[in-house]
Structure formats: C-alpha cells, structure tokens
C-alpha positions, -999 to 999 in steps of 0.1 A, spaced: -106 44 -9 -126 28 18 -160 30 24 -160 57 55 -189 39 71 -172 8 64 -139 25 80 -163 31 110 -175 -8 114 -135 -19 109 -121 6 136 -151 -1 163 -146 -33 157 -111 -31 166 -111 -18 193 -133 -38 207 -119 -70 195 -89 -54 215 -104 -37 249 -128 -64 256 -98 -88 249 -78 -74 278 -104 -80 300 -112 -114 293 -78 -122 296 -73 -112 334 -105 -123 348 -121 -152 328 -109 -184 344 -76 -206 332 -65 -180 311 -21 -173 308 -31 -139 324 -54 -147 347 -57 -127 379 -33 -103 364 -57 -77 360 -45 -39 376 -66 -12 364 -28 4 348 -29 -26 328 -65 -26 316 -67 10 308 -35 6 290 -45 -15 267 -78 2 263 -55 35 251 -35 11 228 -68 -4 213 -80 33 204 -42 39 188 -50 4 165 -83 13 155 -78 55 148 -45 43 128 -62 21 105 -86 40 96 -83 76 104 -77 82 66 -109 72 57 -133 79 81 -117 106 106 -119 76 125 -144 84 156 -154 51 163 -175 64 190 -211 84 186 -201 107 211 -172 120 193 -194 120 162 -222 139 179 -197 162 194 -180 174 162 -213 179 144 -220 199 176 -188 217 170 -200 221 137 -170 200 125 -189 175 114 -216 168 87 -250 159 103 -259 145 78 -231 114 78 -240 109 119 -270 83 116 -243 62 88 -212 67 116 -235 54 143 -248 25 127 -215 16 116 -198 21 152 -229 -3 166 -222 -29 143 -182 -26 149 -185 -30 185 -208 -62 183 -187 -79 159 -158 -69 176 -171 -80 209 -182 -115 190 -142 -120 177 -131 -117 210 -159 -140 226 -151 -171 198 -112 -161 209 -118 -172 243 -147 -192 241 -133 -222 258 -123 -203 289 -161 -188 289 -172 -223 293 -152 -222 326 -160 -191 339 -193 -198 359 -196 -164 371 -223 -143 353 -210 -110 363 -175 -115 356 -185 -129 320 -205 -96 311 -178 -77 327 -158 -86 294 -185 -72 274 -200 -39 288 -197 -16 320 -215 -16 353 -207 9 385 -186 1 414 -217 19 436 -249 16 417 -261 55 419 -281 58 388 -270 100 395 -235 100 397 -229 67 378 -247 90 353 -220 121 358 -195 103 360 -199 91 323 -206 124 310 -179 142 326 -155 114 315 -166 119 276 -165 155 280 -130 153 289 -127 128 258 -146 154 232 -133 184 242 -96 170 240 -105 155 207 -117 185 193 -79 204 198 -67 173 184 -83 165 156 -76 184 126 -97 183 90 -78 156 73 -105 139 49 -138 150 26 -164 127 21 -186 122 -7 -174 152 -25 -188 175 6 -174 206 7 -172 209 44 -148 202 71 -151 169 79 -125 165 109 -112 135 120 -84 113 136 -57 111 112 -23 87 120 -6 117 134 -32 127 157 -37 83 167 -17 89 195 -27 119 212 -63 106 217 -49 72 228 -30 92 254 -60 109 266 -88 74 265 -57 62 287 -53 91 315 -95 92 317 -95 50 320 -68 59 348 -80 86 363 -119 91 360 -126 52 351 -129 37 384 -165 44 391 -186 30 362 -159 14 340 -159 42 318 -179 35 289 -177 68 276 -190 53 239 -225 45 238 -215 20 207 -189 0 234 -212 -5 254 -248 -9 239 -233 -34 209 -213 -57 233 -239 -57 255 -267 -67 230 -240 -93 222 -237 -107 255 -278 -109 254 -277 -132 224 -251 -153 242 -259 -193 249 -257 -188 289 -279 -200 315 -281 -173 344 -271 -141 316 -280 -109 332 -269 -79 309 -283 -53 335 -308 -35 305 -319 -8 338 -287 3 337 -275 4 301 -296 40 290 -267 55 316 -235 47 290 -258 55 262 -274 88 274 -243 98 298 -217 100 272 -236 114 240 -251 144 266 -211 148 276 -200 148 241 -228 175 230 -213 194 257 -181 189 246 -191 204 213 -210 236 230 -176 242 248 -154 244 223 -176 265 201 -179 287 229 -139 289 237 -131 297 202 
C-alpha cells in the first residue's frame, strides 16, 4: 500500500507534469504545437490531467491533489484534520516537481522563448484584467464550484492509518466525474484569472519558476496570495455548503 502522502506528491505531480505540459506546448516557441493553443484544448487537457493523477492514486490517498479539496472535506467533516498539514505538504512538493519534469521536457524550447510572461504562463496563473477584487472572486467561486461538486462525488473509499473515520476520497470510479467538472469550470469560469483553483498548482510551480536560470523572471509574488487565499476560502465554503444542504 502506498504511502498516502506519498500518493499525494505522485498525483500533484502528475498533473502538473501534464497541465503545465499543454501549455508549454502551444505557446513556447518552435514547439510541433505551437500556436495551436484554444482555450477548448487547454482546458481539455487540464480535465484529462486530473483523470491521470485521481486514477493513479485515488486508492491510496482519496486522491485530492489540491488543498482546497482537502480543506473542504475536513470542512465537510469528511476529512481528518489531522492528515491536512501531511496532504498539503505533499500536494506542494508534487506540483513543484511536476512543474520541474515538464520544464527539463521542454527545456530547449525555453531557451527560445524570450518572452518572460509567456514562460511563467507555463508555470502559474495571472488575470486577463488585473482587479486584485474580482480576480480574487473569480477564483473562489471557481473552487467552490470544484468542492461542492466533489463532495457529491466523492464517496469514502479508503482508511488511513487505522483511523476510524471517513476518510473520503477520489476513487477510479469517481476519476472521471471530477475530470468532467475541472474541465467545464476551465471552459466556463477559467477565462479571467486562468483558474488556478489549487493553491498547490499555483504556489509550487510558481516558486519553481523563481528558482529558474532566467534573466528578466518576473513570477508576479503581489499577485500570487490571490490563487492561494481565493481557492482555499472557496473550498471552505464549499465545505459549509454542503454540510448545510445535507
């Protein structure tokens, strides 16, 4: 049985081996897929990158791979408090590693690409109109939307550490659904801030990008507390919603 933290760090970094990957591929320079970048695309393969990561390791952890969705459930009271600091931790980690594999993936094209703000756009968020107010709504009403789906998804599918509680998660069968819904909200809700709607996909890759070799590197620190704050204050929410509607 895997390690659930460790089943954290694997499925964050998945995903973001996979997300980031998409973007990098349509916008960094001499790339097959260059310039091939419509959102449908991106937010596709965002969606499938959820699927890959809750598949693999939904079994073990519940497969969050997101501190909003933790937060939420423990909210919901679904959720341990006690394993959120490990989950978070993990998810961090996950998401800069996984943001590293894609960077030494298309390292050679990041040579070419001189412009700063494509190159972090591969690696975190940023708003289409910088309104620190709505950019901030608009990331908390996008991970409510997540939570609150995920929470009449998910179903109590593992126990950790011999805890007799329900420990709910994001079993194989349920991979799917949520991929469905991170690919409606990328679609539908995304087009303002990029939709972060993980503090860990966006803090992680964007301490990432920090550590980077780059001349000119901006990674826009007065705007990252928004897809940090913005999505855990959705996805506590979340939680207070559905406790409140069952």
């Amino acid at each position: 049985m895997i390690d659930p933290y460790i089943a954290e760090f694997i499925g964050t970094f998945f995903l973001l081996l996979l997300g980031a990957g998409v973007v990098a591929n349509v916008t960094l320079k001499n790339t097959i897929a260059e310039g091939q970048s419509p959102w449908v695309l991106i937010t596709s393969a965002w969606g499938f990158a959820v699927f890959v990561g809750v598949f693999i390791t939904g079994q073990f952890s519940g497969a969050h791979l997101n501190p909003a969705v933790t937060v939420g459930l423990a909210v919901a009271g679904k959720f341990s408090w006690t394993l959120v600091p490990g989950y978070v931790i993990a998810q961090i980690l996950g998401a800069i590693f996984g943001a590293w594999a894609c960077y030494l993936t298309y390292i050679d094209h990041y040579r070419l690409t001189e412009d700063e703000g494509v190159v972090r756009s591969t690696f975190c968020t940023g708003p289409a109109i910088r309104n620190f107010k709505n950019n901030f709504f608009s990331e908390l009403i996008g991970t409510f939307v997540l939570v609150f789906g995920v929470l009449f998804i998910a179903v109590p599918n593992i126990e950790i550490e011999g805890m007799i509680v329900e420990n709910f998660g994001l079993g194989a069968l349920q991979a799917l659904p949520v991929a469905i819904l991170v690919w409606v909200i990328g679609m539908a809700l995304g087009g303002t801030t990029g939709y972060a709607i993980n503090p860990a996909r966006d803090f992680g890759p964007r301490l990432m990008y920090q550590m980077l070799p780059r001349k000119n590197k901006d990674a826009d620190w007065p705007y990252a507390w928004i897809p940090i704050l913005a999505p855990l204050a959705g996805g506590t929410l979340a939680g207070f919603a559905y406790t409140f509607c069952v």
